[in-house]
N, C-alpha and C positions, 0 to 999 in steps of 0.2 A: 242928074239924079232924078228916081221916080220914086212915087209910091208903090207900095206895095199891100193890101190888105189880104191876108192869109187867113184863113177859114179853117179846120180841120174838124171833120163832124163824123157822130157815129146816130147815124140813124134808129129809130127806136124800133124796136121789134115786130112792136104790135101795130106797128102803121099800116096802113090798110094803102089800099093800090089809088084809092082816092082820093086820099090826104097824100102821097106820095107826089103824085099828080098837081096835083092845088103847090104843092109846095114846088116841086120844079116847074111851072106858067108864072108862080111870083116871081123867079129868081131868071128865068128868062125876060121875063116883064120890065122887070126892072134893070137889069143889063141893057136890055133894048132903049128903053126910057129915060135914064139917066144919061143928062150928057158929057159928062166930067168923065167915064171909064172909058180907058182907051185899050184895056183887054184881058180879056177871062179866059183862065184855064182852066180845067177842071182835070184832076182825075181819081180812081180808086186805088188805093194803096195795093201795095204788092210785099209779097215778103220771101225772103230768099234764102233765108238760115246765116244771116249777119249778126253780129256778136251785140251788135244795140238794139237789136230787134224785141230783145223780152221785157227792157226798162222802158221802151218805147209807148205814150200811152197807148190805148187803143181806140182807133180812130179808125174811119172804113172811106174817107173822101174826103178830097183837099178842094178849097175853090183857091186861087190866086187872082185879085182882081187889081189893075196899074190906074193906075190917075198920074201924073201931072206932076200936081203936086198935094200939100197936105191938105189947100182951100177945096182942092178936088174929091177928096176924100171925106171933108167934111159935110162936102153939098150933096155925095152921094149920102152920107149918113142921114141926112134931114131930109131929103128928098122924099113924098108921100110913096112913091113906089118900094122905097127899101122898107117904111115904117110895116105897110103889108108884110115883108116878106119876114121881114123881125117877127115878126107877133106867129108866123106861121111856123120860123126855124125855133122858135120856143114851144111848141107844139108837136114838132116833127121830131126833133134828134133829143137823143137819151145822152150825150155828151158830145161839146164842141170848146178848143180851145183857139180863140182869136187875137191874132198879132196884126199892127203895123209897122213896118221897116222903111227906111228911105234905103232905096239899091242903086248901084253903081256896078261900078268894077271893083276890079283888087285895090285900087286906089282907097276904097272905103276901110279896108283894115290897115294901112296905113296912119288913118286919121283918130284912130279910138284902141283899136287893136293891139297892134306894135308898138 
């Protein structure tokens, strides 16, 4: 099993290309820096004319970042590089909804699911 910390953010409007900036070098910065993440995805939502798509919040970009385990997760939390980039994602995005999940396999609905 890993972690999993899920991000889903909608950037604010009136962000300027410099604050946009400022806020992707923290989140590089701190991926880089942190040594507990063992890997980031990033991407921009897409939509396709799915039947969950209009309940769906709205959201414009996912991060998915993996650790380890939960001690991973929490040292990235505390870590001076993420406190940056917090103080700047409260600045940047007009709405973000964030999950931790421990992931596996099909084995994990097995355990709570079924």
């Amino acid at each position: 099993m890993t972690v999993s910390h899920l991000v889903l953010m909608k950037p604010r409007a009136d962000l300027t290309l410099g604050n946009r900036q400022a806020f992707v070098d923290a989140f590089d910065r701190a991926m880089r820096e942190i040594p507990t993440v063992r890997g980031v995805r990033i991407g921009r939502r897409i939509t396709h004319g799915a039947g969950y798509e209009p309940s769906a919040p709205t959201m414009d970009y996912i991060a998915i970042i993996d650790f380890d385990d939960l001690a991973g997760l929490q040292m990235y939390l505390r870590h001076p590089a993420h406190q940056e980039l917090g103080r700047l994602f409260g600045q940047s995005l007009s709405g973000s909804l964030v999950y931790d999940f421990e992931v596996g396999g099909a084995e994990v609905l097995q355990s709570g699911l079924v």
